[in-house]
C-alpha positions, -999 to 999 in steps of 0.1 A, spaced: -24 -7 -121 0 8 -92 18 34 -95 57 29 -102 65 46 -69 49 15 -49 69 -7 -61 101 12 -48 83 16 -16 112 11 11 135 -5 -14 174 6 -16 179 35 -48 195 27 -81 181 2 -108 171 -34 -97 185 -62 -123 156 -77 -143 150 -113 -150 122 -124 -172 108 -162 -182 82 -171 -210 66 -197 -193 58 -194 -164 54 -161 -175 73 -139 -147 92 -104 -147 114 -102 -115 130 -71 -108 161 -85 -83 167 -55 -55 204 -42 -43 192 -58 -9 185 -94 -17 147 -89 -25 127 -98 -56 93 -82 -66 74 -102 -93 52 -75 -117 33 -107 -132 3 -109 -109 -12 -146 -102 -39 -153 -122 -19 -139 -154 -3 -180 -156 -39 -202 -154 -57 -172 -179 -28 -178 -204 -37 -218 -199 -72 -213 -202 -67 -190 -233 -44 -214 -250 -62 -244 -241 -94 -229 -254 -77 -219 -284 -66 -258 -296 -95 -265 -285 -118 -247 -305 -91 -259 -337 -96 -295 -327 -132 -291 -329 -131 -270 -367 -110 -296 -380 -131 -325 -370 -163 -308 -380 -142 -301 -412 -131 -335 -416 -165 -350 -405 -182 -332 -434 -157 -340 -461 -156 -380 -453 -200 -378 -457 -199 -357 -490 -221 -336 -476 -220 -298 -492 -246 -268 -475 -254 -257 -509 -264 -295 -519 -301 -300 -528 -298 -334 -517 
């Protein structure tokens, strides 16, 4: 992580105005002289896609396996 003071580097004093989105996930800070600095880096987006895709994934996958084992009747503790 940077310190706060780079991002302030050169830039006019007083607060910036902050604008923020979900998805894509971004936090803007919106200078007194027309600039934008974005504190989300760029691989924060496709990691959140790869975490989320993974994620219903992995689901799908537990209930088919889960549904795939109720439909043959099989049971682990079975002695059959």
């Amino acid at each position: 992580m940077a310190p706060t003071s780079e991002y302030r580097v050169g830039k006019p004093l007083g607060d910036p105005s902050i604008s923020w989105t979900w998805f894509p996930l971004r936090h803007l800070c919106h200078w007194w002289d027309g600039t934008t600095t974005d504190l989300v880096y760029g691989y924060v987006n496709p990691l959140v896609i790869l975490l989320i895709v993974g994620a219903l994934t992995g689901t799908v996958m537990c209930a088919l396996t889960l549904i795939g084992r109720s439909s043959r009747g099989t049971d682990r503790n079975s002695t059959g």
